[in-house]
TIDRENMAR-899999 format. One line per 10 residues: number of its first residue (from 1); their letters; for each residue x, y, z of N, C-alpha, C. Coordinates in steps of 0.05 Angstrom, whole numbers. Each point is the difference from the previous one (the first is absolute). Layout:
% residues N
NUM = a = X Y Z X Y Z X Y Z ~ ...
This chain:
% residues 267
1 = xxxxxxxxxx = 343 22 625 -19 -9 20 -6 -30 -3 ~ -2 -16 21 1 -27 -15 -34 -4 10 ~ -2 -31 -3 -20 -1 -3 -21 -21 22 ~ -5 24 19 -4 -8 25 -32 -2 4 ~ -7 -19 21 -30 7 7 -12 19 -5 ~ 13 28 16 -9 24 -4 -10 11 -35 ~ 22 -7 -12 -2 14 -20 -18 -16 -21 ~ -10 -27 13 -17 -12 -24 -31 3 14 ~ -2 11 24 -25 12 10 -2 24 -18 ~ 15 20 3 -1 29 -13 -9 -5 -38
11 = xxxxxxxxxx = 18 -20 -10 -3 -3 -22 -32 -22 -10 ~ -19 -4 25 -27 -11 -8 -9 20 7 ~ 9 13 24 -22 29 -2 3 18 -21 ~ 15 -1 -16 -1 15 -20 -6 2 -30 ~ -2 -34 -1 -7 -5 -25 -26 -15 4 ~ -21 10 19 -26 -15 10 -15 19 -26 ~ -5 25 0 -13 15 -11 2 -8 -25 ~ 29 -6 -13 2 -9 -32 -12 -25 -13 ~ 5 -18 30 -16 -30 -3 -22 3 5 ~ -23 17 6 -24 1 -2 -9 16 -18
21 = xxxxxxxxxx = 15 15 -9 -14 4 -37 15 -13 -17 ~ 18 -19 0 3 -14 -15 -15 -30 -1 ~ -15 -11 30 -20 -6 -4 -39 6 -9 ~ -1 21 2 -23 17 -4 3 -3 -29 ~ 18 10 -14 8 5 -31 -5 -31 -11 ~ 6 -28 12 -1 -21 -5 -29 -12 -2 ~ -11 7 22 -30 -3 6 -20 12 -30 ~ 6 16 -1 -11 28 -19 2 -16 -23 ~ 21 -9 -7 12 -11 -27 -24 -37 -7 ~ -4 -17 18 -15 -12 7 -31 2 -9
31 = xxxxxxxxxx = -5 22 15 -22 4 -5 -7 20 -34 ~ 20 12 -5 -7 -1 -31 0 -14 -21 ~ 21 -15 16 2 -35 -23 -26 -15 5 ~ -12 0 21 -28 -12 0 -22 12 -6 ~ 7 28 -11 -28 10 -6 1 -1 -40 ~ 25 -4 -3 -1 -5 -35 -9 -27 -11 ~ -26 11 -3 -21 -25 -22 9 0 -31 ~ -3 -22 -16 5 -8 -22 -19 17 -18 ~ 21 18 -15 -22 18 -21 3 33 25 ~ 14 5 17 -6 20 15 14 21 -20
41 = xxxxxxxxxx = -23 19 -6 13 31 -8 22 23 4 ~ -3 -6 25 15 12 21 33 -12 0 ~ 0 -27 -12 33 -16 18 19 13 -13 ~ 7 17 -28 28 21 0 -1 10 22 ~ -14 19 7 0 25 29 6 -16 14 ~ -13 -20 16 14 -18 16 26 -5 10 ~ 9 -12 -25 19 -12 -6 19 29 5 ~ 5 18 -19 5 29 10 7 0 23 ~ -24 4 23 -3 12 25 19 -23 15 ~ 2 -29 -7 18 -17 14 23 4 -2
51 = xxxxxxxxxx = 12 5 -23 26 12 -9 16 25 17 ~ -23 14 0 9 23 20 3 -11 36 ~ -23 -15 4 1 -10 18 34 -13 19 ~ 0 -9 -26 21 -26 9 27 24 -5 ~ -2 11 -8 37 28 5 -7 15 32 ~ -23 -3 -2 -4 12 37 10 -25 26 ~ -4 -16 -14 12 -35 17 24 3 -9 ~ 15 10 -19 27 2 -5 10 17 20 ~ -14 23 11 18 18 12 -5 -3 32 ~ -20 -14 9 -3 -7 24 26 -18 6
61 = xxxxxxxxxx = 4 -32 -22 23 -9 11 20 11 -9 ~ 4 14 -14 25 26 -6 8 5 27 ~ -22 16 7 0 20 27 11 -29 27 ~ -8 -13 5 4 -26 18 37 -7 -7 ~ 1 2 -24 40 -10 -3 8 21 10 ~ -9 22 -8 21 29 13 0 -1 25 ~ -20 -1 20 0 -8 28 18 -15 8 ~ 0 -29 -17 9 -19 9 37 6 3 ~ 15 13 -25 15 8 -1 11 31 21 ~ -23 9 4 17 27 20 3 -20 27
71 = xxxxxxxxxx = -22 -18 16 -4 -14 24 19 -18 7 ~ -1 -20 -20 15 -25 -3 20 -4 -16 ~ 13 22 -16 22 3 -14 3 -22 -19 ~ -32 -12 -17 0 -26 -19 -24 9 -23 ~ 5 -13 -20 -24 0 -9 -30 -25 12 ~ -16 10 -4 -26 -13 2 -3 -17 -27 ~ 15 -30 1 -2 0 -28 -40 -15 -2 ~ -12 -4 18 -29 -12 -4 -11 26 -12 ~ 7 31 13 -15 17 -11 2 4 -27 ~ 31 -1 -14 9 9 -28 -9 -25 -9
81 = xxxxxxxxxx = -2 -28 11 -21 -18 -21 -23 4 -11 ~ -18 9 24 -24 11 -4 -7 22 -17 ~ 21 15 0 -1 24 -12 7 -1 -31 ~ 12 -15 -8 9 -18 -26 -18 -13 -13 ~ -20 -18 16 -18 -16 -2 -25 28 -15 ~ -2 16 18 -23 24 -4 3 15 -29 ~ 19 2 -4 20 13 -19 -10 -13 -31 ~ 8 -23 4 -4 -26 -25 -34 0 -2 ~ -8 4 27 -39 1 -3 -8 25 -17 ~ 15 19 6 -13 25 -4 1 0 -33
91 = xxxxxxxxxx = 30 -14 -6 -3 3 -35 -19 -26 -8 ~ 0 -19 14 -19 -11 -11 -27 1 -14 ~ -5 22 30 -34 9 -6 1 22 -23 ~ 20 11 0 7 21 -24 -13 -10 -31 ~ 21 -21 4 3 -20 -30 -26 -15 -14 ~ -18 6 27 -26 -16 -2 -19 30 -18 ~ 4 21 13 -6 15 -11 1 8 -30 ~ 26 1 -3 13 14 -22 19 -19 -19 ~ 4 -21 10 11 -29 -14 35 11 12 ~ 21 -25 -10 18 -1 7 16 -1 -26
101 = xxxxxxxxxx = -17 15 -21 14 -9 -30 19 22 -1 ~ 31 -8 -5 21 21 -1 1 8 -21 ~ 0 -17 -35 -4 24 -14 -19 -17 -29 ~ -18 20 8 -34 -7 -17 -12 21 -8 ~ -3 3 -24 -24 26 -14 -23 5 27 ~ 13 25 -5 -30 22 29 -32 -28 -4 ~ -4 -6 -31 -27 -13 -6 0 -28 19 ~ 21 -14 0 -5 -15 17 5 -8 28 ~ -10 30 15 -5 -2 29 -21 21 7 ~ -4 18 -23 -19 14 -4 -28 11 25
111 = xxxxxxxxxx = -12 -31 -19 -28 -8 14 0 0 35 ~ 34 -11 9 1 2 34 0 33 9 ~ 7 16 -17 11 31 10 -38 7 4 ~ -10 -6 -21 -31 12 -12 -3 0 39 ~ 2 -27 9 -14 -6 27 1 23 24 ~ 25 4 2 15 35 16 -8 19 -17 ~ -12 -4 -18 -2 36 -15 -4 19 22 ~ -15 -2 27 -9 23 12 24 10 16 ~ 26 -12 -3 19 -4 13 19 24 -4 ~ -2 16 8 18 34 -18 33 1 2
121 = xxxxxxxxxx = 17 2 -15 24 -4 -6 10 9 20 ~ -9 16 28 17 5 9 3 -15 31 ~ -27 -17 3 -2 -26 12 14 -22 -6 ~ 3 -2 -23 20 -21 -18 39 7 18 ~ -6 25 -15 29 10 15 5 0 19 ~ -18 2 15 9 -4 36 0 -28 11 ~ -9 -15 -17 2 -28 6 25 -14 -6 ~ 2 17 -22 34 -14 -23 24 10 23 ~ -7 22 6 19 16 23 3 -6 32 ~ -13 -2 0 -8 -31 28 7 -26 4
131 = xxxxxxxxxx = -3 -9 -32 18 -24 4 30 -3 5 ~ 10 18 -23 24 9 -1 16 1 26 ~ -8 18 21 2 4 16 6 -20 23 ~ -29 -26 -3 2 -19 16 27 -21 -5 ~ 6 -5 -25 11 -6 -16 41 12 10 ~ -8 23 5 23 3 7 13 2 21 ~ -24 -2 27 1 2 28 14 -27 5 ~ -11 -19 -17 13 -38 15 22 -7 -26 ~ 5 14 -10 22 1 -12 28 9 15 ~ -13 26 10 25 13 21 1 -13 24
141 = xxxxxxxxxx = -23 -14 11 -3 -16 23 15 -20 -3 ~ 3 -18 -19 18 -26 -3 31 9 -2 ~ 4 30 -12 30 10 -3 21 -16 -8 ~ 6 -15 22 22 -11 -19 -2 -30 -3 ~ -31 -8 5 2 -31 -4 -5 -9 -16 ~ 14 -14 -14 5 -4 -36 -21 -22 -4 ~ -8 -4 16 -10 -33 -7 -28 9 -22 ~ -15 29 14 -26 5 -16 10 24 -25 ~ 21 -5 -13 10 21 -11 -21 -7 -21 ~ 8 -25 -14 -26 -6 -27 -24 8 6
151 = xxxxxxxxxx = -9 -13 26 -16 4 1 -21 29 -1 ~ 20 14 3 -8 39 5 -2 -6 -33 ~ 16 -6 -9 3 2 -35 -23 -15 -9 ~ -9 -20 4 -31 -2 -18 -25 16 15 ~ 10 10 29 -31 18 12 -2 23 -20 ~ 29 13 -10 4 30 -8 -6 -6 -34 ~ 1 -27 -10 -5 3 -25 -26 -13 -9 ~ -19 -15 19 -32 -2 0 -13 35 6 ~ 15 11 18 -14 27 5 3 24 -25 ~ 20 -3 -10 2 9 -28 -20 6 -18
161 = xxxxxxxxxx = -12 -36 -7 -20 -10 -11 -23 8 8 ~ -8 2 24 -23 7 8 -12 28 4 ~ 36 19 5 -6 30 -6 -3 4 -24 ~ 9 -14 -24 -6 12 -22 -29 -9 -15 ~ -12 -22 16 -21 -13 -18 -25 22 18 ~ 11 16 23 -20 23 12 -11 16 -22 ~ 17 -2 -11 -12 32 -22 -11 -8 -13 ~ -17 10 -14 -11 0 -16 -2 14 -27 ~ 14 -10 -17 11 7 -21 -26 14 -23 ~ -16 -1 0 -21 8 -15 0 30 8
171 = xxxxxxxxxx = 2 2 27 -11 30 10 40 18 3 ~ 21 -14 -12 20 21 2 5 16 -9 ~ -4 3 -25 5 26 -22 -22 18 14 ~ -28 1 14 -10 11 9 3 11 32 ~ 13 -10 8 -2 -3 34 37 15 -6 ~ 7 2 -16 39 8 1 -6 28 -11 ~ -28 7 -17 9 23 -4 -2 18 34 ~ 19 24 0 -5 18 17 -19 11 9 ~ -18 1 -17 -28 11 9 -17 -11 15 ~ 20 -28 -1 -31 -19 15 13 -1 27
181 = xxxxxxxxxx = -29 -3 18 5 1 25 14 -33 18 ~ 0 -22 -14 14 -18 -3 36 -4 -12 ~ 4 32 -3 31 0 -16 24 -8 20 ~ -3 9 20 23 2 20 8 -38 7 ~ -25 -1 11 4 -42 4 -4 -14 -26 ~ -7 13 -19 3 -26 -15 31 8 -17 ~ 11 21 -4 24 5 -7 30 -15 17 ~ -13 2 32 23 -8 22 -3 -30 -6 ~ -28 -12 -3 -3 -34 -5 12 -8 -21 ~ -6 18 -20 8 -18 -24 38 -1 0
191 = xxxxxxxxxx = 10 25 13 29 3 3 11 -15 19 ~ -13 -12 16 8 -15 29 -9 -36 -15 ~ -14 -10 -10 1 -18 -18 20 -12 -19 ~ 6 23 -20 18 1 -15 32 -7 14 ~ 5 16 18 24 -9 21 -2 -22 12 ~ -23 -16 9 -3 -20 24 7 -28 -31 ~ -16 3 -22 12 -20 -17 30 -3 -8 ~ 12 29 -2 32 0 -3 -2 -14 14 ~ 7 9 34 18 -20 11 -8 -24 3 ~ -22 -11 1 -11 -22 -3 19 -25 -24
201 = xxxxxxxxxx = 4 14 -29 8 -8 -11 38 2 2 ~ 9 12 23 31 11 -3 2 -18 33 ~ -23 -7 14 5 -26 19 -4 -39 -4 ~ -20 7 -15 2 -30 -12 26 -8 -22 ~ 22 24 -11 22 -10 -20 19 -1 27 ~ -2 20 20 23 -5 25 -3 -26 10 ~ -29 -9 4 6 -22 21 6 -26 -25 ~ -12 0 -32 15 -15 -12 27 -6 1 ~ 17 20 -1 31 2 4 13 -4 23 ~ -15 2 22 10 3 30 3 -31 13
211 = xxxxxxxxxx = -31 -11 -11 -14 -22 16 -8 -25 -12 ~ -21 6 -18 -17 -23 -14 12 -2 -29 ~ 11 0 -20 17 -3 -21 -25 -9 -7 ~ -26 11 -4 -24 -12 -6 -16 20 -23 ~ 1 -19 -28 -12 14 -23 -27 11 8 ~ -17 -13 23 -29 9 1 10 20 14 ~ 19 14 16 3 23 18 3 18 -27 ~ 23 -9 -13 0 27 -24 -18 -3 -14 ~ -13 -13 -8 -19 11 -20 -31 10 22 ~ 2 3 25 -22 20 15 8 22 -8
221 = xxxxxxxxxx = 35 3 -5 9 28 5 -12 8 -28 ~ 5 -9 -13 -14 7 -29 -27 7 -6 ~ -9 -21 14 -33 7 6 -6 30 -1 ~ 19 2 30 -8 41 13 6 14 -15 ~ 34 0 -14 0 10 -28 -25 13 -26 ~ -8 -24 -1 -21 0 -21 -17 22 9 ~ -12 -14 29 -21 9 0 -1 34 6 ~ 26 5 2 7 27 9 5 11 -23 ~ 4 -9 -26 1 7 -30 -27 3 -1 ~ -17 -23 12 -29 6 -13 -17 26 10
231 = xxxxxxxxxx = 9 3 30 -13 24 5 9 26 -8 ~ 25 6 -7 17 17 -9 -13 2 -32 ~ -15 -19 -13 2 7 -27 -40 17 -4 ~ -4 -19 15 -35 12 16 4 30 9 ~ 3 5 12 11 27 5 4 11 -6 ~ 23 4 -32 11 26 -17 23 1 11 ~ 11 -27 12 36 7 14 16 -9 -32 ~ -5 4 -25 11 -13 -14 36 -2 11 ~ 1 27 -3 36 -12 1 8 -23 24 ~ -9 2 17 3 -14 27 -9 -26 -7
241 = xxxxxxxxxx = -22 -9 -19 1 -23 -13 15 -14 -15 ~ 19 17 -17 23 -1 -14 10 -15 12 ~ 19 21 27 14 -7 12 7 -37 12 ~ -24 -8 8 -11 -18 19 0 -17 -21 ~ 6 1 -23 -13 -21 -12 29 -9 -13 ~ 14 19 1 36 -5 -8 13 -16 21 ~ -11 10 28 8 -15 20 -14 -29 7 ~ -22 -1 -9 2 -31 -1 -7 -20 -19 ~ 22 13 -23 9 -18 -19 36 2 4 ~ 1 12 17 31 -12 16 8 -17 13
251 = xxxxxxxxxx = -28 13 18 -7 -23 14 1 -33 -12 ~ -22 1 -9 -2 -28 -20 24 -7 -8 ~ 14 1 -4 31 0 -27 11 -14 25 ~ 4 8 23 13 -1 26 -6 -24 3 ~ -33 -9 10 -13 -22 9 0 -21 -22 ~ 1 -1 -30 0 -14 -16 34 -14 -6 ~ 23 28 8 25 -16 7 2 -15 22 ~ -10 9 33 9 -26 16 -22 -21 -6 ~ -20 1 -18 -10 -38 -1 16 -14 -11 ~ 15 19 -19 17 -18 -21 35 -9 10
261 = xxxxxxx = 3 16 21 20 -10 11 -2 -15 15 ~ -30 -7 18 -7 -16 27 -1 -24 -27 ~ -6 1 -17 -4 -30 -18 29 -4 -11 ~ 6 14 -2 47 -8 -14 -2 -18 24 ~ 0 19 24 13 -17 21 -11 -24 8 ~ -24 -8 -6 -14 -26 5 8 -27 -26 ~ 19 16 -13 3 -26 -17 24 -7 4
């Protein structure tokens, strides 16, 4: 179908509805940023409630590219900007929450979890699971355009960080046993974490190798590593700590041979 008057009438009548809650959702966002005073009690939840906010502005311009592509046989790339842009906000406000430290003793991010305590693991989960989701909607939306490939690769390995700094590690040995009525989400969180740092750490050594020949890329990958040792050892995953911890002192061995060959060859 090409791409005729007709069909770029049909394609504003149809993405009117998405552009007015994706402006409403903008408005909304505004006005919570102006109601957070210095010292406010309230600004985790906030911050929270923005986060969620901004994956609902993800799927409005989600929803606007799919249009754009059944009508006009293209992508919308202003929508998948926007929607990119929302994406990067949403972990933002996350990080504000819960910090963006990839791998740090539970003690020092602690005091930010205390702030969500009223926050029940399985709100946590549906948030972690929501992102995910958004996360993978403009991922499939870009398909085959390589240009935001990294880019998907640091959204998917900040979100990592942010699903795993959700939990709250004080309350797992309690909240994992079966009895508790918190077992089901905080078992799926803490297992959906644990995977989101793998690959996290098995995409920053690809795009080292692929792309950036860049020691700060592998040593992120190491980062997730770690920090996926560290939650694995918190836990009672001992063997799975084992494991992880063989693999990145292979790692290392790996990364510590090409510095020393990138330096042969510089002389």
């Amino acid at each position: 179908m090409a791409k005729t008057t007709t069909n770029v009438a049909k394609y504003r009548a149809r993405v009117e509805p998405y552009a007015a809650m994706a402006e409403a959702i903008l408005r909304a966002e505004v006005d919570v940023l102006s109601s957070i005073q210095p010292g406010d009690s309230n600004l985790a939840p906030k911050k929270l409630t923005l986060a969620d906010e901004m994956l609902n502005l993800v799927s409005c311009y989600v929803a606007m590219n799919g249009i754009s592509q059944v009508l006009m046989k293209s992508r919308d790339e202003d929508a998948l900007n926007s929607a990119r842009k929302a994406l990067f906000k949403s972990i933002v406000y996350l990080e504000d929450v819960v910090t963006g430290f990839v791998d740090a003793s539970f003690s020092d991010y602690k005091d930010k979890l205390d702030e969500i305590e009223a926050v029940e693991p399985a709100a946590r989960y549906a948030l972690v699971r929501k992102m995910g989701l958004a996360i993978d909607l403009l991922a499939n939306a870009y398909a085959d355009n390589t240009k935001w490939r990294w880019t998907i690769v640091e959204l998917k390995g900040r979100f990592a960080v942010v699903a795993k700094n959700l939990i709250n590690l004080d309350q797992i040995n309690a909240n994992s046993d079966f009895r508790s009525p918190h077992y089901e989400p905080t078992v799926y969180h803490l297992r959906m974490a644990k995977k989101l740092l793998a690959q996290a750490a098995e995409r920053y050594r690809e795009k080292y190798e692929l792309s950036s020949k860049s020691v700060e890329d592998f040593n992120k990958s190491l980062s997730f590593l770690s920090a996926l040792r560290r939650l694995s050892v918190v836990t009672g995953a001992r063997d799975d700590a084992e494991t992880i911890k063989k693999k990145m002192e292979i790692w290392s061995t790996k990364l510590a041979s090409d510095i020393k060959l990138k330096a042969e060859r510089k002389k």
